[in-house]
C-alpha atoms as one frame of an Amber mdcrd trajectory, in Angstrom:
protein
   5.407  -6.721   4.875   4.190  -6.775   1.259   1.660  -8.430  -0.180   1.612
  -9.529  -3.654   1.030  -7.396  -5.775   2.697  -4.674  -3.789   5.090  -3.836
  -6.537   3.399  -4.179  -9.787   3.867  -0.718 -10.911   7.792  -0.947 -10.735
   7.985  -5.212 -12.305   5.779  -3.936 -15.274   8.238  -1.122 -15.885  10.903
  -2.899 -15.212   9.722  -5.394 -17.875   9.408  -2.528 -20.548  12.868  -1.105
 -19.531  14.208  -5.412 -20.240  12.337  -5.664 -23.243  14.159  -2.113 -24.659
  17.709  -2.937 -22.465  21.042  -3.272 -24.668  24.379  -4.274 -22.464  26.493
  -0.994 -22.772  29.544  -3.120 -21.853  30.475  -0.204 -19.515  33.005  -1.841
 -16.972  32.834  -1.029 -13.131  35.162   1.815 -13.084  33.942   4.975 -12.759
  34.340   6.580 -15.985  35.218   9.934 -14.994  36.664   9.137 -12.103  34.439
  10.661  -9.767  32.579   9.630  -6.743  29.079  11.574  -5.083  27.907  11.232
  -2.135  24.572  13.209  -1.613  20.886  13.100  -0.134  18.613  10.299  -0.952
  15.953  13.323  -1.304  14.104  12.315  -4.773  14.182  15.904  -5.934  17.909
  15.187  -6.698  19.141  13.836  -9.794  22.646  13.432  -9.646  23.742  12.025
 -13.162  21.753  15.292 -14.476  22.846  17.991 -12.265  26.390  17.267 -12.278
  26.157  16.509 -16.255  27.057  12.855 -16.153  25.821   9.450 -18.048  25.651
   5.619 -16.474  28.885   4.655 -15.585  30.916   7.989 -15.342  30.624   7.894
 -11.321  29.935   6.239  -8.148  26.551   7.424  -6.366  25.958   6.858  -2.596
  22.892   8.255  -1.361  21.694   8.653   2.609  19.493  10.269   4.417  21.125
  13.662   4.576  23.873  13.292   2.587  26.743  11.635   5.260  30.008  10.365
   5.461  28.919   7.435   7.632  30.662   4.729   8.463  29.334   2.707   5.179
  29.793   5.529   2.892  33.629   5.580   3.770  33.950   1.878   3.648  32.510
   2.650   0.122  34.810   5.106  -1.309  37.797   3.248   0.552  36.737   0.453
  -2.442  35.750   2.692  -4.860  38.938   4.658  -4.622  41.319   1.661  -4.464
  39.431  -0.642  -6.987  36.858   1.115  -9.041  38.601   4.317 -10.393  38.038
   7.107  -7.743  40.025   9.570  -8.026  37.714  12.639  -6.862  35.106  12.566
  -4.221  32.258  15.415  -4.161  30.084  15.584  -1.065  26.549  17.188  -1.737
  24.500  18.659   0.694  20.868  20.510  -0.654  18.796  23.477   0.436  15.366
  22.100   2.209  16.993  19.117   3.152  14.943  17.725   6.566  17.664  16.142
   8.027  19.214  20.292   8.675  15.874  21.266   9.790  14.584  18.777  12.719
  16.103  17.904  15.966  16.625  13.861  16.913  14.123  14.291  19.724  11.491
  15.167  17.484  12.064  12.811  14.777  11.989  10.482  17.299   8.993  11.858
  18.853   7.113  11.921  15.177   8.077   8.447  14.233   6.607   7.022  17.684
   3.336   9.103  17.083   3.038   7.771  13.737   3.435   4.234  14.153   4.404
   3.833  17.865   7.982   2.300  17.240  10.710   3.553  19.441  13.891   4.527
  17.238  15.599   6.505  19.981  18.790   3.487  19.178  18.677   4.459  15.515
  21.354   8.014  14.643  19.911   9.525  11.855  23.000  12.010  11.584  20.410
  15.026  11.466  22.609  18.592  11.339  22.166  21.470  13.653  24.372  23.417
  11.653  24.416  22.181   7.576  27.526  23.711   6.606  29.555  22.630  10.118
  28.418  19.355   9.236  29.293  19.442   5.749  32.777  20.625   6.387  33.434
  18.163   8.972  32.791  15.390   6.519  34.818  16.553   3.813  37.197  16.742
   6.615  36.085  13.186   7.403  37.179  11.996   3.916  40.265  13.987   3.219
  41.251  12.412   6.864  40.780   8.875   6.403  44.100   7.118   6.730  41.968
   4.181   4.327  42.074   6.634   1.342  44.584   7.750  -1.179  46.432  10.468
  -0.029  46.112  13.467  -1.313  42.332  12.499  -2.758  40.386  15.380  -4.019
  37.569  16.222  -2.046  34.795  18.949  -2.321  32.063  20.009   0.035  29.147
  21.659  -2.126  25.299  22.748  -1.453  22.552  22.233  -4.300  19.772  24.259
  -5.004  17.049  22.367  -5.325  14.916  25.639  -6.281  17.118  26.236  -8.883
  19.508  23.438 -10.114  22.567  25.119  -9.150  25.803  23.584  -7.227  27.570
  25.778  -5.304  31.762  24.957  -4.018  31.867  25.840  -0.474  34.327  23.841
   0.697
């Protein structure tokens, strides 16, 4: 629960970021036609890295960088109504979700704060680039989206900034 006060920090910024805002006008397409789906890991910075500005693509970010259920419901809109028309799937290097098993992220959430989240599937990957390719496969399978949508499976450096195609 918060408190007030709780979120200061981000209300004053947000106040100087109002105070400086101008409507672009930018409509809800994706400008460049592209969609990412990719890690919510905050050493990521997808508009950046792939050389993008606000409004040139659709960003979903999880914990890991999945195809869940959600994220396909996502790009089944986002390819039908909102300009879509290539889907990049962006797993990282260091990325925790490749490097724990779901019994101990269980365990370590109950020994931090005693809740029990053995109902919860956090997706976590044995195998990163299995799991990669069977969610482009995931996408480029989905009888929801546009045949024929392009979809690529690639792994970011987060050591060094670079993207690497690998699927």
């Amino acid at each position: 629960m918060s408190g007030m006060g709780d979120f200061d920090d981000v209300l004053t910024a947000n106040e100087n970021y109002a105070a400086a805002f101008v409507d672009s006008g930018l409509p809800g397409q994706a400008g460049k036609g592209l969609a990412v789906v990719t890690c919510m890991d905050s050493r990521i910075d997808p508009l950046n890295m792939l050389g993008l500005a606000k409004g040139d693509a659709k960003i979903m970010r999880n914990a890991g960088g999945r195809v869940t259920e959600d994220v396909l419901r996502t790009l089944v809109l986002a390819t039908h109504l909102l300009g879509v028309e290539r889907i990049l799937i962006v797993e990282h290097t260091d990325c925790k979700m490749a490097t724990a098993t779901a019994e101990a992220v269980h365990r370590r959430i109950f020994e931090a704060s005693g809740v029990d989240t053995r109902s919860l599937e956090f997706a976590l990957m044995d195998d990163q680039l299995q799991a990669l390719a069977q969610d482009v496969q995931k996408v480029r399978s989905s009888p929801y989206l546009p045949k024929g949508i392009v979809v690529g499976g690639f792994l970011y450096d987060v050591r060094t900034g670079r993207l690497r195609e690998v699927l």
